[in-house]
N, C-alpha and C positions, 0 to 999 in steps of 0.2 A: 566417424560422425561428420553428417555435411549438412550444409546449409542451402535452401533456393527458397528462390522469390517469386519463384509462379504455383498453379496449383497443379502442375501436374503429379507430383507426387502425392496431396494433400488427401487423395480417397485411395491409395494403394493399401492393402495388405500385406506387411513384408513377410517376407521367407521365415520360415521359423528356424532359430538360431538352432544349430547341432548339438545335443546335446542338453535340450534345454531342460527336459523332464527328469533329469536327476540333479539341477543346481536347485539353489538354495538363494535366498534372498533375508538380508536381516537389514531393517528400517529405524534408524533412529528418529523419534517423534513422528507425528500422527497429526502433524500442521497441514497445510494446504501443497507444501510441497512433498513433505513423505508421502501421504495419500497420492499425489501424482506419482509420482515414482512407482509406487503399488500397480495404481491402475494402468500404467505403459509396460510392467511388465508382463499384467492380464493380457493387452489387449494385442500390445503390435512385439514383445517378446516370447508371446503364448507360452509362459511359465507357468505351470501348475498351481494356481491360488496357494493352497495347501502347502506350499512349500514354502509363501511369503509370510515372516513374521515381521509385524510393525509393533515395535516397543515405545510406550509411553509415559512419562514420567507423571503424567496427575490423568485424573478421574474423566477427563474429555477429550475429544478431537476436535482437531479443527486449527491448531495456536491462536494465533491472533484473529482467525475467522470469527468474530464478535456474536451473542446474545443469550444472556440468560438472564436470572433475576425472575419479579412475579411481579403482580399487581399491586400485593402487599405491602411489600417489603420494598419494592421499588427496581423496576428492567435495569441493565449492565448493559452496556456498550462502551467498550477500550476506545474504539475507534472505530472511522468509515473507510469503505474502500471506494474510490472513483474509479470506474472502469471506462472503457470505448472499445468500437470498433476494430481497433487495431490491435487486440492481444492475441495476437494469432496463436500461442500454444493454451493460453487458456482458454480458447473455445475449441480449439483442435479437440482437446480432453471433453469439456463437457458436452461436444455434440454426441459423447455415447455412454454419458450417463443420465438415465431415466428420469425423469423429473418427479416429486412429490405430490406436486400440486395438481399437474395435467397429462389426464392419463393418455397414452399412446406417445405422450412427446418425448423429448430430452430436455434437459436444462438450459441447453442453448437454445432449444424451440422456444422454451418458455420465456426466455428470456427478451428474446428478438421479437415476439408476439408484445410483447408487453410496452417494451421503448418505440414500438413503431406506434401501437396506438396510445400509449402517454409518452411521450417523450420529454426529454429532462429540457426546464429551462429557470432563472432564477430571475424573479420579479422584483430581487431589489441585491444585487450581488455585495454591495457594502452600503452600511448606515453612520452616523454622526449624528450629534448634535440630539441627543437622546431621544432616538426614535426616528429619525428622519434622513432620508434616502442622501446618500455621499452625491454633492452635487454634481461634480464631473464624473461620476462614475463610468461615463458612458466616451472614457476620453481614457486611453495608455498614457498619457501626459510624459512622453520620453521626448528628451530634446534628440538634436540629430546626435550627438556627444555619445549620448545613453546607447542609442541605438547601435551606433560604429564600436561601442565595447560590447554589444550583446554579437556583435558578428565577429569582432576579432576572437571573443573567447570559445564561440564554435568552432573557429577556424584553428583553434591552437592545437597543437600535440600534448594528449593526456600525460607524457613524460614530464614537460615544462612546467605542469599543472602539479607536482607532484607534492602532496603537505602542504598545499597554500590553499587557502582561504578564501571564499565568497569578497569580502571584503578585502581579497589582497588584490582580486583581478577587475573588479568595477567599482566603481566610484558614488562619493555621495550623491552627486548628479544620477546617476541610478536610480539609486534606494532611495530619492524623493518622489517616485513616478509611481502611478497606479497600477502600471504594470506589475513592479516589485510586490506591493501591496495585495496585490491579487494574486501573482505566480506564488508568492511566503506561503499566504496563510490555505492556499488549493494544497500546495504539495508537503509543510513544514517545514520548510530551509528556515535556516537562521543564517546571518550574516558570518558564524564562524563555522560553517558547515565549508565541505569539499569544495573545490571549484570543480574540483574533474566530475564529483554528479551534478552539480549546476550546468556543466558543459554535457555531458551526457544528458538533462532534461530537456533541455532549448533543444538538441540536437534530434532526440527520441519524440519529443512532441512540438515539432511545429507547426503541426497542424491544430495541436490544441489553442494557441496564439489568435485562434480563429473564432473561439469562444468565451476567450479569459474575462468580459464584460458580460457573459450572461450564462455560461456555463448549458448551452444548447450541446456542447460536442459529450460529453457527460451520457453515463450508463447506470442506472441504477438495479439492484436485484427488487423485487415483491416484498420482501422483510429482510431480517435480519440477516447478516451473511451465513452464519450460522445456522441456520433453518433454509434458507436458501442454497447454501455451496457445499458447505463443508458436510450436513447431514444425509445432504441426496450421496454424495460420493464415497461418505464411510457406510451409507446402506446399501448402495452396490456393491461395493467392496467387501463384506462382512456374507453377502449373498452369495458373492462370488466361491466362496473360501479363504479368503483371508485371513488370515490368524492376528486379533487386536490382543496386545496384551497389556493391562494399565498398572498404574504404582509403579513399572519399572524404571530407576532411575538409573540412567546408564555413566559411566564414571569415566571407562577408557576404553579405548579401542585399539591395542597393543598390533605393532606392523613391525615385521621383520622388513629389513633395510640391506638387501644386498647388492652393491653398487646404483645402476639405476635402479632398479626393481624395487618395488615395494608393495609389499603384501601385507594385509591385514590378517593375522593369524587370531584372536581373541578380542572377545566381546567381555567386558565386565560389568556388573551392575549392583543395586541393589533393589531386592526386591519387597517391599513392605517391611525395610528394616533389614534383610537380611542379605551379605554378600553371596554374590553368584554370577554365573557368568556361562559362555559357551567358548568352547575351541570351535574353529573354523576350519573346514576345509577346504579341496582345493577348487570346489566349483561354489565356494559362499561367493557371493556378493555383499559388501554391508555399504551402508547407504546414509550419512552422519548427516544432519538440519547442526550446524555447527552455527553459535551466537542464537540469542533469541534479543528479539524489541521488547518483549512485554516479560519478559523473565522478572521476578522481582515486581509485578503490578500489584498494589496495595488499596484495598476500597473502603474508602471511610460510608459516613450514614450522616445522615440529613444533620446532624449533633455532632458526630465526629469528624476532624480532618482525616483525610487519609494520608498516612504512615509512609516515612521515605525510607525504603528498604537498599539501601545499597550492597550488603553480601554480597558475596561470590564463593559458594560455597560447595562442598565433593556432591556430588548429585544433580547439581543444576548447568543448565547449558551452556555457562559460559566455563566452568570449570573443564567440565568435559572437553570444552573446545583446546582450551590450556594442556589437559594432559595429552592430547594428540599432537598439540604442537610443539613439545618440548622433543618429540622424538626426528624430529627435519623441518627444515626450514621450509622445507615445501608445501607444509599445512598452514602457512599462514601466519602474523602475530596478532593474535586476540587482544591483547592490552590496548593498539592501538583505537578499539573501538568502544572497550566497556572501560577506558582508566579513568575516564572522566566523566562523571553523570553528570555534575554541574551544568555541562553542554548537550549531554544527551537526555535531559527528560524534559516533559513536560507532564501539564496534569491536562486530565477529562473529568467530565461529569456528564450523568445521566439525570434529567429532569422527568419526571413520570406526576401526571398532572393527577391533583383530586378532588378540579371542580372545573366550574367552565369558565374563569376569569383570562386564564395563563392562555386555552385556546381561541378565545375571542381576543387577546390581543394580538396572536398569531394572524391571526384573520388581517385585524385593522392593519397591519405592517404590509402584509403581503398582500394581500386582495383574493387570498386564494382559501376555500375554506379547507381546515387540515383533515374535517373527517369526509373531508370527499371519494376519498382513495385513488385520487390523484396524488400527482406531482404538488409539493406543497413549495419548497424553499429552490429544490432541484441542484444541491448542494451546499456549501456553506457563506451564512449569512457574515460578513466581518464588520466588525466593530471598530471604525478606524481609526478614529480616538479615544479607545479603550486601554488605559496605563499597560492590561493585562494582555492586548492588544487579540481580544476573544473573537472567537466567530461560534455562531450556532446555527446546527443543521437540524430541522424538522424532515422526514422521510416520510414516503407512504405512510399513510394510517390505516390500519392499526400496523405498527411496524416487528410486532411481533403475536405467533397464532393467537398467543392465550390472552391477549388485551381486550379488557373488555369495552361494549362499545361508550363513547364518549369518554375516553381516557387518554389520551393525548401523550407521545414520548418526545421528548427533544434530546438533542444533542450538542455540550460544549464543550470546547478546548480553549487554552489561553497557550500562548507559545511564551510568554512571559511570565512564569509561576512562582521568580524570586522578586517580583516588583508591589507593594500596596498599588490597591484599585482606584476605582476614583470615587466610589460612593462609600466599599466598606476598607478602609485603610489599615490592610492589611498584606502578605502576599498571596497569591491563589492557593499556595501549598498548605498555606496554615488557618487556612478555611473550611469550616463545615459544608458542607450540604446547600443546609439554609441561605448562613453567609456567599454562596457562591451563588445561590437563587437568589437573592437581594443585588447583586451587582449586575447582574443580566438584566434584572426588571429594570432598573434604574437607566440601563442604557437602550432598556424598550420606549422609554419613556413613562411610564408609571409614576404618577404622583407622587412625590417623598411622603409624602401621610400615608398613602397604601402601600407603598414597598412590604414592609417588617412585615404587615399581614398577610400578604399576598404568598410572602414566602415562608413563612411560618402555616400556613393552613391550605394553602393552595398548590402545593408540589410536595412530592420528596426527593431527594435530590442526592444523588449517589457518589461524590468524586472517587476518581482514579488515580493515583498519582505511578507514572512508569517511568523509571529512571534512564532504562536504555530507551525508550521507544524511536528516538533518532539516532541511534547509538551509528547506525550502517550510512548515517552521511559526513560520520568526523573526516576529518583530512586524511588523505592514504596517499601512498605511493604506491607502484608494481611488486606482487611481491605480501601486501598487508593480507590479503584475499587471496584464501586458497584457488588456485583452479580448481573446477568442477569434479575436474579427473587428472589429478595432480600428474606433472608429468615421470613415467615409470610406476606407475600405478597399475595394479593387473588385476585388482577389489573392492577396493575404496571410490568411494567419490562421496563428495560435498554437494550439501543440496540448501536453497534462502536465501536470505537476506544476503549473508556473510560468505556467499562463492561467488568466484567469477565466470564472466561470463560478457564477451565483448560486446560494445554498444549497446544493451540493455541498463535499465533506470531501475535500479532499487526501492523497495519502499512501494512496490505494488504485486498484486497477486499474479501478474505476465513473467516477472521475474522467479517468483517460485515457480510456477509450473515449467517455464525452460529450461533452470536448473535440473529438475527433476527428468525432462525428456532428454538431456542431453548427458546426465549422467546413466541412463539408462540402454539410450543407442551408443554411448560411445565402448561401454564395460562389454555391451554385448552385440555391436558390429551392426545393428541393425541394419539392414537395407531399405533407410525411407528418409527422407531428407528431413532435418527440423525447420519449422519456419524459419527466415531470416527476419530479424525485426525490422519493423515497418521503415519503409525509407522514403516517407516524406520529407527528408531533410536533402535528398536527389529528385526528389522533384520540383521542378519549372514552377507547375502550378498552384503547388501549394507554398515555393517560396514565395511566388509575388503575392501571393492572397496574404501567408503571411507579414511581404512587406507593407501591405496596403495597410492591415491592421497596427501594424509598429507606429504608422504616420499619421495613424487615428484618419484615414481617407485624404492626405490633403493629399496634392500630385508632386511628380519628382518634378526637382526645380527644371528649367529650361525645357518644360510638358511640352509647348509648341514646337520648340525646334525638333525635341525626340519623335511627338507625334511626325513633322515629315520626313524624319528620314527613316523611320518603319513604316508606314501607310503601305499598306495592300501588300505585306507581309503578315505571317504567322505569330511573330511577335508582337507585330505593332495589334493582333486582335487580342493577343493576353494583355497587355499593357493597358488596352482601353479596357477589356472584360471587368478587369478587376479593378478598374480607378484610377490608376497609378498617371495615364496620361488622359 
């Protein structure tokens, strides 16, 4: 497996591996990365559909590709995904799967049609003062101080970084800046999260630095992700040949260990209660989504909190992960990611409206009407003296098929779930439905007289609570994360959240789908290059843009002397292009 950064490999069809029509292929889960792994065996390993099984441990596909629920009972969404232009493996994939919605396209047509004529942009990116727009908002407010530790920690070696903390390598001067504020609650760091993925996201999106005041660099899909990603690609898939198989909860995946080598020789599971399993042979493939974020997700009702489930139990993902690691240290140590939910959860809720008060105040905040089928929020709104420190995202309306019209969905998270709020004093965890609808009103600005009713008759209101969902940014070293394709591996590979896989950022749908291509070209030699992730962080032009943005536009100090001594140079016209002199 290799890596480039042009497109001349980007439209080749590779060679078809030797051999390919009598291997076998076995898929643990039916997330967004096994499904990849599936489809790059169709498409550039030309494996016999029929030959691929993906095993799944509950009733759906997709993992955390979010949306179900009804009109009734009230729409589900775990979470959002922010996409961009720059996920090179995941539009690699979806430019060759068909789209749902429009016929003769693909999903990448669909999609690229869609952001060029609405494009994403957020008309009030944080609020205070209940209801009312964050007055600097339109300011990084980082001193120079802030700025010199946002560059010395790109610049460091991920070994240095290793088990330390957001909070070990920057400073309170930092994390009082709107930058902080904006980068937290876009990507979900918390201050005891990794430094090495903090240093991995500065480094992976500095181009995004470009739009962290208004969220213009932002991709959004038509609906739900799940209607949108995950069911165009398990319907090709399934069209294909494909073999889905659900209820199976897979337990171990048993590798014979001789010297380097290591072979997966057995699959075990169970299946609707019942132990079973396959021997493998010697052209299996098997394909492990090892850790899950939402394993363990628990959904209360507009009446009920939702339920903090911490288990780790034989059948679920992260046990599985467990039992493959106790056989080499080369699979990774699981504990370091699921041992502590304290760190790793937070809660959601889905707000599903049931009259027109909740979306007329939508309107008055944003100036944007929600059943326009535009862009409404253009991703998430924060609350920035919210105890629970909430943001909520409004999406395309209607943001799932079956909404009927004038029904309105929103979307919240608090990255703060063990703190009382500020209106209902309590923690977000041990809140209803309603109660987590009364604390959002309150910091829309809603009259204390109309809060209780508004949320008591005017929503229903779903939480989520996910104990891992940050589980893949706790602190790590080399080593915590399996490699992809563990080294002496001749079977096996890792596919999510929880593999490696160099300079890529976690916690986005770019990193499952690479996973997935690169455990697939590497088992089977492929001859086509993977993309290499985007490397705006080597380029000129998008560092100065993004250092213009760091300095909120003011110029580098001693601008006149720099201006003459580049004048009628290359530089001195980036320098002036972008502000900087």
């Amino acid at each position: 497996m290799r890596y480039a950064h042009s497109n001349y490999e980007a439209f080749v069809r590779p060679e078809k591996p030797a051999g390919i029509e009598t291997r076998s292929a076995w898929i643990v889960g039916s997330g967004l990365g096994g499904m990849a792994a599936a489809a790059f065996l169709v498409r550039d390993a030309q494996m016999p559909p029929s030959r691929i099984t993906i095993l799944e441990s509950s009733d759906a596909d997709g993992g955390a590709l979010d949306g179900a629920g009804n009109a009734q009972t009230g729409w589900l969404i775990r979470g959002g995904r922010e996409m961009e232009e720059q996920f090179q493996c995941l539009w690699d994939l979806y430019r060759s799967i068909p789209s749902l919605e429009v016929a003769g396209a693909s999903v990448l047509d669909e999609f690229h049609r869609l952001n060029r004529t609405d494009p994403s942009s957020s008309p009030i990116r944080a609020m205070c003062g209940r209801g009312r727009p964050l007055p600097d908002r339109g300011s990084l407010k980082l001193t120079g101080g802030a700025r010199r530790e946002i560059i010395s920690l790109i610049l460091t070696d991920e070994e240095k970084l290793a088990d330390r903390t957001i909070e070990d390598v920057l400073s309170e001067e930092f994390m009082q800046s709107n930058f902080w504020l904006f980068w937290r609650s876009m990507f979900a760091f918390e201050t005891w999260h990794s430094a090495i993925e903090m240093k991995r996201y500065l480094g992976r999106f500095v181009h995004q630095i470009l739009g962290l005041k208004d969220l213009h660099t932002l991709k959004f899909t038509r609906f739900n992700q799940q209607e949108s990603l995950s069911r165009p690609l398990a319907t090709w898939l399934a069209g294909q040949g494909v073999v889905f198989r659900h209820d199976v909860c897979v337990t171990n995946v048993q590798v014979e260990i001789s010297g380097e080598a290591k072979a997966a020789t057995r699959i075990e599971w169970l299946e609707k209660g019942q132990a079973g399993g396959t021997d493998l042979g010697g052209g299996d493939l098997v394909f492990v989504t090892n850790g899950s974020m939402v394993e363990n997700s628990r959904w209360g009702d507009h009446h009920t909190p939702a339920p903090v489930d911490v288990t780790i139990a034989q059948g679920g993902t992260w046990q599985l992960w467990r039992n493959i690691a106790q056989q080499d240290p080369a699979f990774g140590r699981p504990d370091v990611f699921c041992g502590d939910t304290m760190k790793s959860r937070w809660e959601s809720a889905t707000v599903t409206t049931l009259d027109a008060r909740i979306p007329a105040l939508v309107y008055k905040i944003t100036g944007r009407d929600p059943f326009s089928g535009r862009t409404v929020t253009g991703g998430p709104v924060t609350i920035a003296d919210s105890a629970w420190l909430m943001s909520w995202v409004v999406s395309r309306q209607p943001h799932f098929k079956g909404q009927p019209e004038g029904q309105m969905v929103a979307w919240l998270y608090g990255l703060f779930s063990d703190v009382p709020g500020n209106y209902v004093k309590k923690p977000m965890q041990e809140c209803t439905g309603e109660e987590i609808t009364r604390e959002w009103l309150f910091h829309m600005g809603v009259p204390d007289e109309e809060i209780d009713d508004m949320a008591a008759t005017g929503a229903l209101t779903r939480p989520c609570m996910m104990p891992f969902i940050t589980a893949q940014f706790m602190p790590r070293s080399s080593g915590d994360r399996p490699q992809v394709v563990p080294q002496g591996s001749v079977n096996l590979a890792f596919l999510g959240q929880f593999a490696e896989t160099p300079r890529d950022t976690v916690f986005t749908t770019e990193y499952s789908v690479r996973t997935a291509m690169e455990a697939v070209y590497t088992l089977l030699d492929i001859d086509r290059a993977v993309p290499e992730v985007f490397s705006s962080i080597y380029d000129v032009r998008m560092l100065l843009q993004a250092a213009a943005e760091l300095r909120d536009g003011r110029k580098v100090p001693a601008s006149g002397v720099v201006r003459h001594l580049v004048t009628g140079t290359e530089i001195g016209d980036l320098l002036e292009r972008y502000g900087l002199i």
